[in-house]
N, C-alpha and C positions, 0 to 999 in steps of 0.2 A: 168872595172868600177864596175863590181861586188862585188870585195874587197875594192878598196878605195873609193867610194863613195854606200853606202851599199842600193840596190833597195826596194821601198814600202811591199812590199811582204816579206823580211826579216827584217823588221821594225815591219813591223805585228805581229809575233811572239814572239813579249815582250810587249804585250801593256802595255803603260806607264811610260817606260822607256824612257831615256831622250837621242835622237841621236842627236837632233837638237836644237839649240836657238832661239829665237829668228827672222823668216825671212826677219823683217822688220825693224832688227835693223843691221846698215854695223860693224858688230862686229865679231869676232871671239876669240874660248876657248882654248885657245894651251894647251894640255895636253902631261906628260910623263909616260911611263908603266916597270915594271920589276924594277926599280930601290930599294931602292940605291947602288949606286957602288962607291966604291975610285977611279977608273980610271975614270968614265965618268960623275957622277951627279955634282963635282964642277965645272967642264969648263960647265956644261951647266948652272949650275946658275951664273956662272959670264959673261956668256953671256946675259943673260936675264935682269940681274942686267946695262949691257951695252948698253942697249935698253928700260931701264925702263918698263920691262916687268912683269906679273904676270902671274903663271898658276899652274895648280895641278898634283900633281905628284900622280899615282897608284901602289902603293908599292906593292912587294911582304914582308909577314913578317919577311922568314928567313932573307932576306936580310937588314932587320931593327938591327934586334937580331945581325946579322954578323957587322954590318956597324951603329953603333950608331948615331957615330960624324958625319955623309952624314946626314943621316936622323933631326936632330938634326942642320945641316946647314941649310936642306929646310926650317925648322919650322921659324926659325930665322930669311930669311930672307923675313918673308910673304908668303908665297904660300899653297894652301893645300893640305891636303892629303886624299888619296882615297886608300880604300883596294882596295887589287888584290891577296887574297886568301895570305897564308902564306909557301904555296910552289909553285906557280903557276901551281895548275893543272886544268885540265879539268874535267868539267861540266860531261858532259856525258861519263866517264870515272869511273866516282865516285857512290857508294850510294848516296844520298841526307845527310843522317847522317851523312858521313864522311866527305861530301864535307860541310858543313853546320858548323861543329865541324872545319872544318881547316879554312875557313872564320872567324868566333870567336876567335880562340888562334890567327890571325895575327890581328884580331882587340880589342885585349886586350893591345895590346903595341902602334895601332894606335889611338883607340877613334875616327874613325869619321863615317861620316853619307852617306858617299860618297861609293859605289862600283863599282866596274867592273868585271867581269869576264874575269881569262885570255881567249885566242884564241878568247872570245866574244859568247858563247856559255854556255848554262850551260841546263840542266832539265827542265821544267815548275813546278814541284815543288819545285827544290832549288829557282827557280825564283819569286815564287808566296810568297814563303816564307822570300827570301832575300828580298823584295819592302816594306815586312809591317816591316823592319827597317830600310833600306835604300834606299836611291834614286840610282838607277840603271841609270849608266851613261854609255852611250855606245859611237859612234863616228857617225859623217858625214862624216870625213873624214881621211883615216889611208893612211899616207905617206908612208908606204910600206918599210921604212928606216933599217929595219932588211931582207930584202931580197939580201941572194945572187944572185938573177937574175938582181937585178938593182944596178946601179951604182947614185952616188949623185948626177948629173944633171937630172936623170929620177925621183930620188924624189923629187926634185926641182922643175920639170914641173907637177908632179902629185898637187902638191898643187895649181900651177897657174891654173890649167885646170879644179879641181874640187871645189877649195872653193869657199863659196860665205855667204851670209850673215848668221849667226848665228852658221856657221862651227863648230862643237866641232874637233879640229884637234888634233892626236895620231901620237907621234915622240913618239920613247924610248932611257930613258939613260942604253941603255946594253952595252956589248961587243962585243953582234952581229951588234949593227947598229952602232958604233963608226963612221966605215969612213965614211957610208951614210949619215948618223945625222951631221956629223961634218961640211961636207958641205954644204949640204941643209938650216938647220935651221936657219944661220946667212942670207942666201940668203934667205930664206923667211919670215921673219922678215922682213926685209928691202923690199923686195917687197909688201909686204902687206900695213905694213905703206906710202908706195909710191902709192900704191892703194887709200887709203882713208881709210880704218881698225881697228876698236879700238880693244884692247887686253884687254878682260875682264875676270874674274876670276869667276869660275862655284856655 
């Protein structure tokens, strides 16, 4: 529970940042991270598109630069975009300069208002710094879909077991989570809306 439903006390640690929606509304924020890719970000928009779905994808920016026409799909058909650093690194890996400087060159080609940090970590000063331009969007709930320890019916049950109303929920369109995502996401979609669920956009 630690990882996919993230406890008060690591919530604390970014105040202001946004984990959660909403409690009072039966709504959930389906987000996607790492993207875009030619192998996996069109099946997941024509899925979403087959559910009349909306949600925001957290780019890396090489992969904009590498992958225009993906990138350029999502704009197209509604959904938004959120940086996710421009080569997805780690927070506390970095300077603040440097990580600060690579957030900017990937959001020269994104333009939006939206971030994340990959692994979901970063400095309290990249963070202090990042919030007085961005809204820092974190999760309530990470489907865990890029773990080789699980297989796509345990991401499947991690979403029925921890969502609930105002969920910001994180699937990723990569390479790593292709088979987990592939299966999961259509199954939960459909259970959610069989819940009672509206799919809102962040």
């Amino acid at each position: 529970m630690f990882i996919e439903q993230p406890p008060r006390i690591l919530r604390a640690l970014y105040p202001g940042a946004i984990w959660r929606m909403d409690p009072n509304e039966k709504a959930v924020y389906l987000t996607f991270d790492d993207g875009p890719i030619p192998e996996i970000t069109p099946w997941v928009l024509d899925l979403l598109d087959k559910y009349n779905v909306k949600a925001t994808f957290f780019m890396v920016g090489d992969n904009v630069r590498k992958h225009p026409k993906e990138y350029q799909m999502v704009v197209d058909r509604g959904h938004r975009i959120g940086n996710h650093t421009f080569n997805h690194i780690r927070g506390f890996e970095y300077l603040s300069e440097n990580y600060l400087k690579n957030t900017d060159k990937a959001n020269e080609m994104l333009k939006t208002d939206l971030f994340r940090p990959p692994h979901g970590h970063m400095r309290w000063g990249q963070y202090f710094t990042l919030k007085r331009h961005y809204k820092i969007v974190m999760w309530d709930l990470v489907t865990r879909d890029y773990s080789k320890r699980r297989n796509g019916e345990q991401v499947f049950q991690n979403v029925k077991k921890y969502v609930r109303n105002g969920s910001i929920i994180t699937f990723h369109d990569s390479v790593k989570a292709e088979k987990n995502m592939k299966y999961a996401l259509p199954r939960s979609i459909e259970w959610l809306q069989e819940q009672g669920y509206e799919f809102k956009l962040l």
